[in-house]
N, CA, C and O atoms as a DFTB+ gen file, in Angstrom:
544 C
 N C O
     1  1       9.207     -11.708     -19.857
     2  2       8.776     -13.059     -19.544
     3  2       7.296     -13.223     -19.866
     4  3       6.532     -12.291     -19.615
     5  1       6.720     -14.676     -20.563
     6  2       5.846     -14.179     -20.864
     7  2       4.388     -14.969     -19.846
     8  3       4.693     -16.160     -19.774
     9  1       3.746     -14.866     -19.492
    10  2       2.428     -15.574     -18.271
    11  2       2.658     -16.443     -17.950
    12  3       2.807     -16.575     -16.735
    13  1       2.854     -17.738     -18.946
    14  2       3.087     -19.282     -18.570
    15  2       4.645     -19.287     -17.986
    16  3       4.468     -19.775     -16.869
    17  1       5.512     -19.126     -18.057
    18  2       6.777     -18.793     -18.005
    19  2       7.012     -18.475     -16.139
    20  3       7.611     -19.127     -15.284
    21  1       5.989     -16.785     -16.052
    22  2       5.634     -16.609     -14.607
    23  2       5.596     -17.820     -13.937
    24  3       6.479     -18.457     -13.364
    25  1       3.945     -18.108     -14.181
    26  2       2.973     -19.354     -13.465
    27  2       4.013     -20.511     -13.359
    28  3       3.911     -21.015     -12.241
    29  1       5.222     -21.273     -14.300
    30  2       5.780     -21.955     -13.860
    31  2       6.799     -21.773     -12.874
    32  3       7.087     -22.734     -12.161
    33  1       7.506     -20.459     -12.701
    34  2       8.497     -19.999     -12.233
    35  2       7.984     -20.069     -10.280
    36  3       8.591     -20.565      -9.331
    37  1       6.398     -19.201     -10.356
    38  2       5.850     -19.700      -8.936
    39  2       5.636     -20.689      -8.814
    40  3       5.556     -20.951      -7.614
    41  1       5.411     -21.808      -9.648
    42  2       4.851     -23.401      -9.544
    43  2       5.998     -24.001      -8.847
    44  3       5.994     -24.950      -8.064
    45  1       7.189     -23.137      -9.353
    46  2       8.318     -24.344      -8.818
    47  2       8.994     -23.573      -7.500
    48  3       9.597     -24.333      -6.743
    49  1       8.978     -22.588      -7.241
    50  2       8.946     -21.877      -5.958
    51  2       8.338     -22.560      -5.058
    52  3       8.779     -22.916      -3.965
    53  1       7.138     -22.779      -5.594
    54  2       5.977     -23.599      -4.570
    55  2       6.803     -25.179      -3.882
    56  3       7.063     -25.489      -2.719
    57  1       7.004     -25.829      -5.043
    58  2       7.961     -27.153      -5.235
    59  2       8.931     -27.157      -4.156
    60  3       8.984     -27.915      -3.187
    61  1       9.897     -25.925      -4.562
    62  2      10.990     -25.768      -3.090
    63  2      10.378     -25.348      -1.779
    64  3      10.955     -25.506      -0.703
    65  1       9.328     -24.870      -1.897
    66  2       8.786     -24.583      -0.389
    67  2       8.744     -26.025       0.063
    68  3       9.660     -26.476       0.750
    69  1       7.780     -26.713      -0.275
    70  2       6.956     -27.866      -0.192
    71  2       8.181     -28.837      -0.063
    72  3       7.808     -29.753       0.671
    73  1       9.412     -29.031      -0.432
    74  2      10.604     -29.923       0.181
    75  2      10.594     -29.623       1.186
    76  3      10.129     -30.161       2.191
    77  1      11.307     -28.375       0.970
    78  2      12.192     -27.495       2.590
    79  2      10.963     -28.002       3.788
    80  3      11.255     -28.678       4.774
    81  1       9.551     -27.519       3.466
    82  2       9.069     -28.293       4.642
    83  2       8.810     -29.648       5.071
    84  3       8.615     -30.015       6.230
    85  1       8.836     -30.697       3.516
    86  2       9.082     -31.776       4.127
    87  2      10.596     -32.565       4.539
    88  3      10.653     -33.632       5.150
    89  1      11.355     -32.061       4.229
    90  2      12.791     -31.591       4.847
    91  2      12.578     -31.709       6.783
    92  3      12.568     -32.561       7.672
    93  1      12.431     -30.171       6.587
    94  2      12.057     -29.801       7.881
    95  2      11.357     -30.927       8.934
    96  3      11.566     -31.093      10.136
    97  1      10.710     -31.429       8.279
    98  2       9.673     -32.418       9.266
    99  2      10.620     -34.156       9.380
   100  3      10.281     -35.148      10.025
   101  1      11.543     -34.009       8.709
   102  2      12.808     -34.694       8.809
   103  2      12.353     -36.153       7.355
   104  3      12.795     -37.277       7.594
   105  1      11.736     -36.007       6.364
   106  2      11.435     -36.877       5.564
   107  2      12.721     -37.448       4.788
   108  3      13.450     -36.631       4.225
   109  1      12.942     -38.426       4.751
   110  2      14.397     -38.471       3.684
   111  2      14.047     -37.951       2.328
   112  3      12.943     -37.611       1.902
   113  1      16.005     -37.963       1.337
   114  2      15.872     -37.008       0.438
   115  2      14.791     -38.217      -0.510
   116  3      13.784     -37.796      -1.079
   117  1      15.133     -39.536      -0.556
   118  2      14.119     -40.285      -1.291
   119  2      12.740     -40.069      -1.097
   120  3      12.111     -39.706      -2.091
   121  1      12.177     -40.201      -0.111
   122  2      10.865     -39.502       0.198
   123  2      10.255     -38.533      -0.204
   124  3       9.079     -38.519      -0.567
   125  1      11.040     -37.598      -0.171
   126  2      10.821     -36.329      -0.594
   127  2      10.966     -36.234      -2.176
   128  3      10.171     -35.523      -2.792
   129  1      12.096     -37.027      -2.938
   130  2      11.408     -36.895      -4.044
   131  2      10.440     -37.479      -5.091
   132  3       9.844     -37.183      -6.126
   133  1      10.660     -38.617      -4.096
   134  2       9.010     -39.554      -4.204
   135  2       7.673     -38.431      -4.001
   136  3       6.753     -38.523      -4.814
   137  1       7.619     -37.741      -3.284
   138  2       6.450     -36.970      -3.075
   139  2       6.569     -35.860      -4.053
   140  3       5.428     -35.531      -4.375
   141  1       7.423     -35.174      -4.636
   142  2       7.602     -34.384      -5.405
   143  2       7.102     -34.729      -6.952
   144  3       6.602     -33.903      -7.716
   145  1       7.352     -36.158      -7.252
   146  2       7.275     -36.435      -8.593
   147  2       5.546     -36.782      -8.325
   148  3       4.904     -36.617      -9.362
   149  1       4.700     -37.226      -7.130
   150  2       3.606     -37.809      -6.936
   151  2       2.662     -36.276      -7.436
   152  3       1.517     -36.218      -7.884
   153  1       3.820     -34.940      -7.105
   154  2       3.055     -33.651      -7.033
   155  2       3.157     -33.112      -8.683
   156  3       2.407     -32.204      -9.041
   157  1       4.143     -33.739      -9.669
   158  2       4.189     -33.818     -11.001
   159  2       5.121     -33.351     -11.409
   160  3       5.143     -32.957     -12.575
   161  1       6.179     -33.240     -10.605
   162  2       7.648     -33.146     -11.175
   163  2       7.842     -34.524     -11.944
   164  3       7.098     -35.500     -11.843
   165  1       9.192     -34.402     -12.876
   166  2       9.747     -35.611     -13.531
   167  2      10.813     -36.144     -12.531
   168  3      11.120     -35.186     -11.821
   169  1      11.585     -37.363     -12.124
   170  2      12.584     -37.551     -11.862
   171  2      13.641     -36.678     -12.061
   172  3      14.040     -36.223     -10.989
   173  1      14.235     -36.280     -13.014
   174  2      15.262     -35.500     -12.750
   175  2      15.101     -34.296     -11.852
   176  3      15.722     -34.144     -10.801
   177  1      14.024     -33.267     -12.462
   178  2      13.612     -32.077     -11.491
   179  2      13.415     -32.592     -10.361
   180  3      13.800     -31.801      -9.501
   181  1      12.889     -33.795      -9.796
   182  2      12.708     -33.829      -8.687
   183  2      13.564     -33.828      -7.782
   184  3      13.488     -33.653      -6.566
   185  1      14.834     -34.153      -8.839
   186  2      16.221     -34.504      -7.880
   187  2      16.704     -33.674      -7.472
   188  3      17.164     -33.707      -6.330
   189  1      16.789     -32.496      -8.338
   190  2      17.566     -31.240      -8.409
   191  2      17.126     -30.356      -7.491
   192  3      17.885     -29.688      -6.789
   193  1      15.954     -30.309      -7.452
   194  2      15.204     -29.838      -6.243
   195  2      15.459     -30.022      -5.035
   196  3      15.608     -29.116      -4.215
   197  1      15.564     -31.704      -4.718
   198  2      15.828     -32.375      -3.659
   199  2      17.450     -31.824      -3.101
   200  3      17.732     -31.460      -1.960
   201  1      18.480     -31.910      -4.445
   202  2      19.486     -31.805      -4.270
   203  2      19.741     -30.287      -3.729
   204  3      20.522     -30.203      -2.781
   205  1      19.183     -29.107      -4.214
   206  2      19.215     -27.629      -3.729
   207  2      18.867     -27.216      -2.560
   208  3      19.452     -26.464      -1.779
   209  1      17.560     -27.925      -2.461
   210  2      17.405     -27.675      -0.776
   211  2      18.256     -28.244       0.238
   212  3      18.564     -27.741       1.318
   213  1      18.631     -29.464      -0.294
   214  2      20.238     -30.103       0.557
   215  2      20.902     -29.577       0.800
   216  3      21.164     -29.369       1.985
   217  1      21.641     -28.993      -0.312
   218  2      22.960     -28.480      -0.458
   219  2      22.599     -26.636       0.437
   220  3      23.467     -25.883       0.880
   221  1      20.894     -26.370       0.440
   222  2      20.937     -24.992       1.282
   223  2      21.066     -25.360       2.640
   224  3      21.705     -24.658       3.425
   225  1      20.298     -26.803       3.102
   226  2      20.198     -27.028       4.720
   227  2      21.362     -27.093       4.963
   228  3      21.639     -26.615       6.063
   229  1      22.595     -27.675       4.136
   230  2      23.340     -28.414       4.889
   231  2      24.398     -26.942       5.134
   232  3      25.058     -26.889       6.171
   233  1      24.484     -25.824       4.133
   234  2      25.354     -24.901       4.510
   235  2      24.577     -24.346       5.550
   236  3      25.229     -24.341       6.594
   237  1      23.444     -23.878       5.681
   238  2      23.006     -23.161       6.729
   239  2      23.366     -24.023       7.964
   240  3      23.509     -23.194       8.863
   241  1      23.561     -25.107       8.413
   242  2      23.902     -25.952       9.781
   243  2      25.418     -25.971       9.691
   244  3      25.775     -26.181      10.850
   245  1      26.409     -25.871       8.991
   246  2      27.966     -25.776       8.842
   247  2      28.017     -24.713       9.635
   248  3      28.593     -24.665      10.722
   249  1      27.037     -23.299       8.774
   250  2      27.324     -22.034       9.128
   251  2      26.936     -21.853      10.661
   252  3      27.437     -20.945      11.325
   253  1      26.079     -22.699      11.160
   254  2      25.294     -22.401      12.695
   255  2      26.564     -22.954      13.233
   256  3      27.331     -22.123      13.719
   257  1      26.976     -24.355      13.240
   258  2      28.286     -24.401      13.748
   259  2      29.430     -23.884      13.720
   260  3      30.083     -24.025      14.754
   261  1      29.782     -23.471      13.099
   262  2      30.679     -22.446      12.752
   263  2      30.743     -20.992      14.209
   264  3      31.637     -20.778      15.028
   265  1      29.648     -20.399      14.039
   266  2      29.197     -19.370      14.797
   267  2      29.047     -20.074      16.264
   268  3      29.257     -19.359      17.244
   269  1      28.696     -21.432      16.458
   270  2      28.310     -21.726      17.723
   271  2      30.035     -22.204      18.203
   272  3      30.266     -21.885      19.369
   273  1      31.043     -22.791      17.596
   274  2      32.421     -22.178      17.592
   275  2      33.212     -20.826      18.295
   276  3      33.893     -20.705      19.313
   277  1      32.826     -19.992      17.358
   278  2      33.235     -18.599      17.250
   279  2      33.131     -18.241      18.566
   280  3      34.097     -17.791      19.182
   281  1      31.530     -18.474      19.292
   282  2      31.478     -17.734      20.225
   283  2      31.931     -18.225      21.361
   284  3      32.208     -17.634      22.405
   285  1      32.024     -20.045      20.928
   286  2      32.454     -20.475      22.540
   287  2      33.812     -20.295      22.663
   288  3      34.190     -20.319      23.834
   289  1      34.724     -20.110      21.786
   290  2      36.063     -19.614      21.932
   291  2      36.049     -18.403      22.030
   292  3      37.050     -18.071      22.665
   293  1      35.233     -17.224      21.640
   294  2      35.527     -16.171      22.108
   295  2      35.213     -16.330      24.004
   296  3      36.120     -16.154      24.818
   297  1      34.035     -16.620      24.330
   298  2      34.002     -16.865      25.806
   299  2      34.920     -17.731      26.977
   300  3      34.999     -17.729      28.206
   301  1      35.595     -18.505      25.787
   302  2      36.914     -19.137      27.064
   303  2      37.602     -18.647      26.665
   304  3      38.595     -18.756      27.384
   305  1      37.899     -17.755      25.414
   306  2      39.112     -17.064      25.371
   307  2      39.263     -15.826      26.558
   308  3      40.390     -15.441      26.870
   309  1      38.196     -15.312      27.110
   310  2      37.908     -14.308      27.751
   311  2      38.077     -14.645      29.287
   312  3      38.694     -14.008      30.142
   313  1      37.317     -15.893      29.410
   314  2      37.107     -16.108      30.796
   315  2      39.130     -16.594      31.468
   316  3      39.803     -16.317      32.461
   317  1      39.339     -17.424      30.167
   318  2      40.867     -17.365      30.347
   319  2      41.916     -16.427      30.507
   320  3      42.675     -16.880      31.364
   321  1      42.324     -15.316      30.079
   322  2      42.445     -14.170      30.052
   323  2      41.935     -13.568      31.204
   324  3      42.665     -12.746      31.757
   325  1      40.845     -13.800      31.679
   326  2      40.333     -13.297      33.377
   327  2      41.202     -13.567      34.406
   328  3      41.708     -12.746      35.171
   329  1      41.383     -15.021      34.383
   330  2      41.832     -16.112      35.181
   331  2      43.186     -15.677      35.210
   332  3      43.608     -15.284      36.298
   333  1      44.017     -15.671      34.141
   334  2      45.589     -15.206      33.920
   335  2      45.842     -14.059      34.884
   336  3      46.266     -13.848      36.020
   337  1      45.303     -13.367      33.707
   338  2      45.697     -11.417      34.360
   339  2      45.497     -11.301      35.763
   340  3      46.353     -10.736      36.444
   341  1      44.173     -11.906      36.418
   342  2      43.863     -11.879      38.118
   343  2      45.487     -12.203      38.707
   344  3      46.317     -11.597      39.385
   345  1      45.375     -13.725      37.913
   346  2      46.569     -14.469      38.919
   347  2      48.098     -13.730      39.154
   348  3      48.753     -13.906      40.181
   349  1      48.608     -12.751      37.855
   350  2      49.487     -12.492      37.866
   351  2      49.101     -11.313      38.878
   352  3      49.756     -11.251      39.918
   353  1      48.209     -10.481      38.681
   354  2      48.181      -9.291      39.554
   355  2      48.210      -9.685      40.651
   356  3      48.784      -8.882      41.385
   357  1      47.762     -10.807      41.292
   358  2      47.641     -11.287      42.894
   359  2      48.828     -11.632      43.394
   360  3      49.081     -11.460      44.586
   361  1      49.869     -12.264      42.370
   362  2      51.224     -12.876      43.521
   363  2      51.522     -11.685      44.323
   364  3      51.935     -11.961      45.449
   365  1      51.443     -10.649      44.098
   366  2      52.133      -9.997      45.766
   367  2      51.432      -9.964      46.749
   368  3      51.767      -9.488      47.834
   369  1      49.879     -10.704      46.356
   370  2      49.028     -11.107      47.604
   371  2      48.015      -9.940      46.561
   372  3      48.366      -9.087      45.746
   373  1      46.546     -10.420      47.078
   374  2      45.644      -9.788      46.244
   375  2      44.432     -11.325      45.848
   376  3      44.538     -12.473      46.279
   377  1      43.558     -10.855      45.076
   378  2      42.310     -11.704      45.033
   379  2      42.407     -12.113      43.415
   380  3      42.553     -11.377      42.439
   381  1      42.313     -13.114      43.472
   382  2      42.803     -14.043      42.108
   383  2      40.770     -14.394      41.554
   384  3      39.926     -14.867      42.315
   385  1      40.513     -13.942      39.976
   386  2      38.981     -14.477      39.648
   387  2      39.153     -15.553      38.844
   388  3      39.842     -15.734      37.840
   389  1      38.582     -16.074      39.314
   390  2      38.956     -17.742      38.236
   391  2      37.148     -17.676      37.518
   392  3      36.122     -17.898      38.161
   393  1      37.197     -17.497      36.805
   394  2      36.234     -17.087      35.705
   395  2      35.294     -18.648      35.192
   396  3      35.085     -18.826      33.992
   397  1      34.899     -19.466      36.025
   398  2      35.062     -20.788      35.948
   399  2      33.869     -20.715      34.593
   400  3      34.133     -21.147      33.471
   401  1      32.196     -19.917      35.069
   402  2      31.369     -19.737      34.201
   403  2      31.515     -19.570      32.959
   404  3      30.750     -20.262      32.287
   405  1      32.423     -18.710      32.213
   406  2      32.707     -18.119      31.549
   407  2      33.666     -19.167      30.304
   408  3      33.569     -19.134      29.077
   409  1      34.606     -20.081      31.208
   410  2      35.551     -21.020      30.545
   411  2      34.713     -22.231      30.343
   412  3      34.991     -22.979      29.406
   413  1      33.818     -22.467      31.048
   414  2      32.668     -23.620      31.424
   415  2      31.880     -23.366      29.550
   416  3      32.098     -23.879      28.453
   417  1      30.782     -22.129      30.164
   418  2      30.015     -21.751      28.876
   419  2      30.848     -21.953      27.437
   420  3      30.542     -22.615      26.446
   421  1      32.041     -21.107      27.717
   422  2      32.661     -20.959      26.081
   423  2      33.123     -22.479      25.666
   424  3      33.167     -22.669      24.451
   425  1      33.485     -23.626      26.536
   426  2      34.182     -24.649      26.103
   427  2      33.281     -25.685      25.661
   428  3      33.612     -26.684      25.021
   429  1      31.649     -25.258      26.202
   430  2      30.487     -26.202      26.123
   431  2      30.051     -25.821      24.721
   432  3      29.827     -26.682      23.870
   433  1      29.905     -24.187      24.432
   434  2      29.313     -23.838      22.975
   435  2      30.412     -24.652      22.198
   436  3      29.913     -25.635      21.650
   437  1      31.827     -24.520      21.984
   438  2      32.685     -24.841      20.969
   439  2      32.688     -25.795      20.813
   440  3      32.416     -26.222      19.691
   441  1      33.069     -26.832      22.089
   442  2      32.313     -28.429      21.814
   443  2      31.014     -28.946      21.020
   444  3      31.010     -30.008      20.397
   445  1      30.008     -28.153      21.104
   446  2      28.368     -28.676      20.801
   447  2      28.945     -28.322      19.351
   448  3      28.770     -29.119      18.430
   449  1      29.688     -27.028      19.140
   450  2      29.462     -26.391      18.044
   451  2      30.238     -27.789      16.738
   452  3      29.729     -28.316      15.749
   453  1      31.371     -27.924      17.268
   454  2      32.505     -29.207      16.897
   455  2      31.559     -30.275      16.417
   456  3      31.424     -30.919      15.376
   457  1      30.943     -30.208      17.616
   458  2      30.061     -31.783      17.043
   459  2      28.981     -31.375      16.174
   460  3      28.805     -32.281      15.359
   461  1      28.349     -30.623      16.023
   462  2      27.422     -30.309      14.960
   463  2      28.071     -30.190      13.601
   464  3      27.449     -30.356      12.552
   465  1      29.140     -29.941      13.664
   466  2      29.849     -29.459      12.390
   467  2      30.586     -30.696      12.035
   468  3      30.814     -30.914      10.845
   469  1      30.915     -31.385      12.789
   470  2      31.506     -32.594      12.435
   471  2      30.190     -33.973      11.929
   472  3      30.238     -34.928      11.155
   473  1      29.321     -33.512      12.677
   474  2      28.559     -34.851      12.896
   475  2      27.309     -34.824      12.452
   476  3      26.413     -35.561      12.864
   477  1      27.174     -33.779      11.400
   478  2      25.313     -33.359      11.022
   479  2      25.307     -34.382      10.030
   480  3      26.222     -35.006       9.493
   481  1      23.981     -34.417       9.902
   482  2      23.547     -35.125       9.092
   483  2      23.452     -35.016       7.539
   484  3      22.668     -34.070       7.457
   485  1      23.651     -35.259       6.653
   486  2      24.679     -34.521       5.273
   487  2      23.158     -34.996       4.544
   488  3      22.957     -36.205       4.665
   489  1      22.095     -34.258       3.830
   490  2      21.506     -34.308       3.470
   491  2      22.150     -34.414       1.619
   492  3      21.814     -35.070       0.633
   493  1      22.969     -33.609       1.845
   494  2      23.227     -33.876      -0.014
   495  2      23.922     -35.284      -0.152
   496  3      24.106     -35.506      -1.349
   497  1      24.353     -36.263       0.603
   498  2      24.954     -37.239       0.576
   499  2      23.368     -38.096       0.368
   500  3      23.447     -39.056      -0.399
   501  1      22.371     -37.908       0.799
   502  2      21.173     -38.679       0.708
   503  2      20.564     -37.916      -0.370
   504  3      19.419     -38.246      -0.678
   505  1      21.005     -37.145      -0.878
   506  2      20.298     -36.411      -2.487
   507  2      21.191     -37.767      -3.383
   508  3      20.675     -38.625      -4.100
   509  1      22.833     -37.570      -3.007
   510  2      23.526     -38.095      -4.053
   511  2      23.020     -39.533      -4.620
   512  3      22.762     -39.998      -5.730
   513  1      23.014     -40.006      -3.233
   514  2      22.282     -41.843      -2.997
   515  2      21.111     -42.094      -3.786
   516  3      21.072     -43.057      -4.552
   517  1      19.960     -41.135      -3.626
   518  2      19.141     -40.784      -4.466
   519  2      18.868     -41.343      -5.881
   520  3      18.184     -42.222      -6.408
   521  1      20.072     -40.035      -6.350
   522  2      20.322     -40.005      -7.935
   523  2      20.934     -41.125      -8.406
   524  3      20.699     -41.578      -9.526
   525  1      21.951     -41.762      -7.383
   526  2      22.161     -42.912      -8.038
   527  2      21.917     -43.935      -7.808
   528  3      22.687     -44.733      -8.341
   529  1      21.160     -44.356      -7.227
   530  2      19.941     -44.973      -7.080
   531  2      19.025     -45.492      -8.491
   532  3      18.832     -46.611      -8.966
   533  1      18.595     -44.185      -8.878
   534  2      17.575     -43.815     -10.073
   535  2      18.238     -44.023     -11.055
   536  3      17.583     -44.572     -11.941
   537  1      19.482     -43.785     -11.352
   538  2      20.411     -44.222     -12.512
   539  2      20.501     -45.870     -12.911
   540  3      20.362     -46.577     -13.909
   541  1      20.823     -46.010     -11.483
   542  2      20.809     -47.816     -12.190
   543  2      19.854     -48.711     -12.162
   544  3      20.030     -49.818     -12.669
């Protein structure tokens, strides 16, 4: 590779930093590539840019929901399973644990998790709007 080649390769590294944090600070994708082209990208690069860091936020928040899922069903799967096994061991008389914390916690993560995954905010849908936008 040869120097200039480098220097652009960090220039545009720089570029995706400089979304992702105005991303982060919640700027729309138009904004952001309004500020990108102000920094001397062309329209298209600016889009593509816009559009990559989208398309990274938006899997990384699928994936958080996803996991915030996982675990709240593993925890009411557990606390349920508490609750069962007690009850059956108790009918001949005996102490029944109703695991209420446990079914409480896991049903609250899987819910939050549901709604995050259902209900985020789709940043590549405001890349797409964007681009076509700029097209016509």
């Amino acid at each position: 590779m040869s120097e200039e080649s480098d220097e652009f390769a960090q220039w545009m590294r720089g570029q995706y930093t400089a979304a992702q944090a105005w991303m982060d600070e919640g700027y729309s994708a138009r904004r952001v590539k309004g500020f990108l082209m102000e920094k001397g990208l062309d329209e298209e690069l600016a889009l593509r840019v816009v559009a990559d860091v989208s398309a990274v936020r938006h899997a990384a928040r699928r994936k958080a929901a996803e996991k915030s899922m996982a675990i709240g069903g593993v925890w009411l799967a557990i606390g349920s399973v508490v609750v069962i096994a007690t009850h059956v061991a108790a009918e001949g008389g005996g102490t029944c644990i109703v695991a209420c914390g446990a079914i409480l916690l896991g049903g609250f993560k899987f819910v939050r998790g549901l709604v995050q995954y259902a209900g985020q905010p789709d940043d590549c849908a405001s890349a797409s709007a964007a681009t076509n936008q700029s097209e016509a």
